[in-house]
C-alpha positions as CSV (number, residue, x, y, z in Angstrom):
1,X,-7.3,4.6,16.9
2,X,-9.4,3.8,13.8
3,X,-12.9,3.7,14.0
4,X,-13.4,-0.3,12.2
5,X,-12.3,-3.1,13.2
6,X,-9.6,-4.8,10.9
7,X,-10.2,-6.8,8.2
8,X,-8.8,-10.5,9.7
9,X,-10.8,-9.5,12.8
10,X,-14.1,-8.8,11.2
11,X,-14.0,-11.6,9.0
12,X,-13.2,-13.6,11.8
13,X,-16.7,-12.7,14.1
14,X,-18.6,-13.0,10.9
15,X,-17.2,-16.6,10.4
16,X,-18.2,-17.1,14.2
17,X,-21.4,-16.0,14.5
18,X,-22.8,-17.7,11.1
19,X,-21.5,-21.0,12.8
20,X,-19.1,-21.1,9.4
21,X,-16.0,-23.7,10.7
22,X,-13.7,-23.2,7.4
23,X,-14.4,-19.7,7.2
24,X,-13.6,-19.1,10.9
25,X,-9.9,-21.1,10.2
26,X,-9.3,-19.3,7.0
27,X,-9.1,-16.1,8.7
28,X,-5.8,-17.3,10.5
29,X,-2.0,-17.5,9.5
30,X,-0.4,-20.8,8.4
31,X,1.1,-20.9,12.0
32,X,-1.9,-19.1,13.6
33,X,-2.3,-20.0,17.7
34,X,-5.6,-19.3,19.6
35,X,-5.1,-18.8,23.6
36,X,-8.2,-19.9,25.2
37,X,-7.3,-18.9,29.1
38,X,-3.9,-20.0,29.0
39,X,-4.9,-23.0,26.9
40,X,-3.1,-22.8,23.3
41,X,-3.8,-24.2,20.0
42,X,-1.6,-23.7,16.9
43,X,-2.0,-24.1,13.6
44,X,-5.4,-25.0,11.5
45,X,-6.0,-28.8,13.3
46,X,-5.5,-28.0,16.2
47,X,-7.8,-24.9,16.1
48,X,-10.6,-26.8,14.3
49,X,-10.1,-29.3,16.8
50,X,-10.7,-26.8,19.6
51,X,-13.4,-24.8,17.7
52,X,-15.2,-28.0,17.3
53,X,-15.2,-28.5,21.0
54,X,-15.6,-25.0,22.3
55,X,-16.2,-22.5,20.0
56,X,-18.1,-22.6,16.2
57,X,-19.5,-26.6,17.4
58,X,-20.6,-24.8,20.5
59,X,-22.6,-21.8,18.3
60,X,-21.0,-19.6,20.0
61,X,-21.9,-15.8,18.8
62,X,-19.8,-12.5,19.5
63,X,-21.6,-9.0,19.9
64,X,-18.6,-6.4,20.0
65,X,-19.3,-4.4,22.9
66,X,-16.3,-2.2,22.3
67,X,-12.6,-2.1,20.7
68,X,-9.1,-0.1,20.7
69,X,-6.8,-0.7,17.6
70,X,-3.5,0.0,17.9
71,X,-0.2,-0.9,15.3
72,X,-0.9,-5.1,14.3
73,X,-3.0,-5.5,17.4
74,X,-7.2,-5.3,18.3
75,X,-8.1,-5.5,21.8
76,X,-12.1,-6.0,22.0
77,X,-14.6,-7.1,24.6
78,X,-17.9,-9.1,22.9
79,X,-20.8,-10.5,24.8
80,X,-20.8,-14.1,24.1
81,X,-23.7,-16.3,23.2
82,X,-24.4,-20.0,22.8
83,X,-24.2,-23.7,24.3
84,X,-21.4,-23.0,26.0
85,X,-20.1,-20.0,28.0
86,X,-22.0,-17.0,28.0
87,X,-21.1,-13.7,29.2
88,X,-18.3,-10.5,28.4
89,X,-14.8,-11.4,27.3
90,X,-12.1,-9.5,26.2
91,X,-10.0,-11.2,22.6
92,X,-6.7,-9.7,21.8
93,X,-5.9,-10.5,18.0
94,X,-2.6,-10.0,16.6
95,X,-2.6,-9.5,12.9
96,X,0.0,-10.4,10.6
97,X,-0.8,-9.0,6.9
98,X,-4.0,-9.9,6.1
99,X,-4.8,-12.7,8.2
100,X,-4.4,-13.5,12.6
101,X,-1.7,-14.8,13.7
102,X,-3.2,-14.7,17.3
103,X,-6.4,-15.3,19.3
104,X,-5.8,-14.5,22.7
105,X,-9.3,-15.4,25.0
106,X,-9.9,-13.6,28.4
107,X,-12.3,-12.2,31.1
């Protein structure tokens, strides 16, 4: 287990929590998907679209409570903050060279 977060991951809750939208999609793969409870978005309109709705147009923050790395993926549970849901979730990412290919949104 390494002791920092990946790359793709980091630059992904710095994107998110200074509300930056083309940041935040520049950290995914061409093909990228985010899985919001089941719910999936692919590729960068359709995750702007989303983000818009629920996620950077919501200011939604992310305080890493804790994380496990292991091979291409990063399991980590974040208090959330902002207009919209607040509370713990756990985000699986799965990283594909230096970018996500995978969001994956739980409880």
């Amino acid at each position: 287990m390494s002791a920092e977060l990946p790359v793709p991951v980091a630059r992904l809750i710095d994107a998110t929590n200074i509300g930056d939208t083309d940041f935040f999609l520049d950290t995914f793969a061409p093909g990228g998907v985010v899985d919001d409870w089941g719910r999936e978005f692919t590729g960068r309109a359709e995750i702007g679209t989303w983000s818009e709705a629920e996620f950077i147009g919501k200011q939604v923050t992310l305080s890493v409570l804790d994380f496990t790395n292991a091979a291409s993926e990063t399991t980590l549970t974040a208090q959330v903050g902002g207009n919209g849901f607040n509370g713990p979730s756990t985000f699986t990412f799965i990283i594909e060279g230096d970018a996500v290919s995978r969001m994956n949104i739980r409880a």
